[in-house]
Each structure stands twice: as structure tokens, then as C-alpha cells.
C-alpha positions as CSV (number, residue, x, y, z in Angstrom):
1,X,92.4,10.5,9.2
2,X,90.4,13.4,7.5
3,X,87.1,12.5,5.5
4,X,87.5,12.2,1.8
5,X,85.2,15.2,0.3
6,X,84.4,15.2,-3.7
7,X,86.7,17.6,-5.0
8,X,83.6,20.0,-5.9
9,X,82.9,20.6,-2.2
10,X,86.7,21.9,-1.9
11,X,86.7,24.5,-4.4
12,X,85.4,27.7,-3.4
13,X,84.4,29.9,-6.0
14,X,84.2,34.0,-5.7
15,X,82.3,36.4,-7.2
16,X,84.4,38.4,-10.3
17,X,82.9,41.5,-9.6
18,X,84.9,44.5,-8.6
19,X,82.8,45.2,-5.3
20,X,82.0,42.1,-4.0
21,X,83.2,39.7,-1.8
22,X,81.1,36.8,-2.3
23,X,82.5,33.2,-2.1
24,X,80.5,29.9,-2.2
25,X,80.8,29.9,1.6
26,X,78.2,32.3,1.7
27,X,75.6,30.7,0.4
28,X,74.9,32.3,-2.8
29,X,74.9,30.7,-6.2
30,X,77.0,31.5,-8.7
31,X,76.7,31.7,-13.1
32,X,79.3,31.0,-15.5
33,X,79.4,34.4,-18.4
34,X,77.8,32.9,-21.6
35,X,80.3,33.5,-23.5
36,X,79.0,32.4,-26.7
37,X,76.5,35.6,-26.1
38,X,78.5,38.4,-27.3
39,X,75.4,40.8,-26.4
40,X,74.7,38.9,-23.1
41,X,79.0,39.0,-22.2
42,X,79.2,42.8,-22.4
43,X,76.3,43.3,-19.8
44,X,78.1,40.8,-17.6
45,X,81.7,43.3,-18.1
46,X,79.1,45.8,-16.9
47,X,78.2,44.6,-13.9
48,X,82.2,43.5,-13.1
49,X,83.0,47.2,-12.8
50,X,86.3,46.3,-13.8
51,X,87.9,48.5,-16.9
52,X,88.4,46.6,-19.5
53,X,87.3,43.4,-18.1
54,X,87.8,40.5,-20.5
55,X,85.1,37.6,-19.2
56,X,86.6,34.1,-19.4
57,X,85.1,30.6,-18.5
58,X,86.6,31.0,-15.1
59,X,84.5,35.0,-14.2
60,X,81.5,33.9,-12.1
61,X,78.6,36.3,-10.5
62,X,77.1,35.6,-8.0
63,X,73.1,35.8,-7.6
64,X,73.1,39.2,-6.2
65,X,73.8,40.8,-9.6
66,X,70.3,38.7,-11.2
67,X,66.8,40.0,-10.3
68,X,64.2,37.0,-9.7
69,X,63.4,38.2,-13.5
70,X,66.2,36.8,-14.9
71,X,65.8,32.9,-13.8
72,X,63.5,30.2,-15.6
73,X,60.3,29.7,-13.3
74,X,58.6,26.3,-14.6
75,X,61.7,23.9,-14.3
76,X,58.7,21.2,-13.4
77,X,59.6,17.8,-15.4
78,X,56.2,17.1,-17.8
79,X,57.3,13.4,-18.3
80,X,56.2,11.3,-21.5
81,X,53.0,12.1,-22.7
């Protein structure tokens, strides 16, 4: 009998973007288009290079379009103080 995987180990995603082949089998992450950002949504339909692209919650990138600029660096948990 086959192991039983969570069902979020069996979805692959792919990357949105015209030119890239990306999946979550290669080991890249992958960002939901902040939709609620109309400024930050039509830079992501940039980088699709897709004419007239329309994002919706299902268009991912993947972390080759984001320069190390573009991610939060101090995550660290500061606790109750």
C-alpha cells in the first residue's frame, strides 16, 4: 500500500511566467501576486511577459524573478518583553 502524503506535498505548483519552467520540484519557492496591491500587481504582469496577463490567486513566481532586496531580513522572534 502506498504512504499517505498531506495533500500539500502532492501539489506541484509552476511558475506563471511566460519563460520559465519552474515547478516546486525544483526547489525554488514560490509567491502568491498581492492582489490587493494594484501598483505591486501590474509589476508582477510585467515580469509574466504574457500580453494582457490578468494575475489571479492561483499566478505564482517563483524566486528567480525577486532579488535578495525584495525579502524581509530580521524574521528573528523578539518574544515578550
Amino acid at each position: 500500500m502506498a504512504e499517505y502524503l498531506p495533500r500539500f506535498q502532492r501539489i506541484i505548483v509552476n511558475c506563471s511566467a511566460f519563460d520559465c519552467s519552474n515547478s516546486s520540484k525544483a526547489g525554488v519557492s514560490f509567491f502568491p501576486c498581492p492582489l490587493k496591491d494594484e501598483k505591486c500587481c501590474k509589476e508582477w504582469s510585467r515580469l509574466m511577459k504574457i500580453k494582457d496577463f490578468t494575475p489571479t490567486a492561483a499566478s505564482k513566481l517563483c524566486s528567480d524573478y525577486f532579488s535578495p532586496q525584495c525579502f524581509e531580513q530580521d524574521l528573528a522572534f523578539k518574544g515578550n518583553t
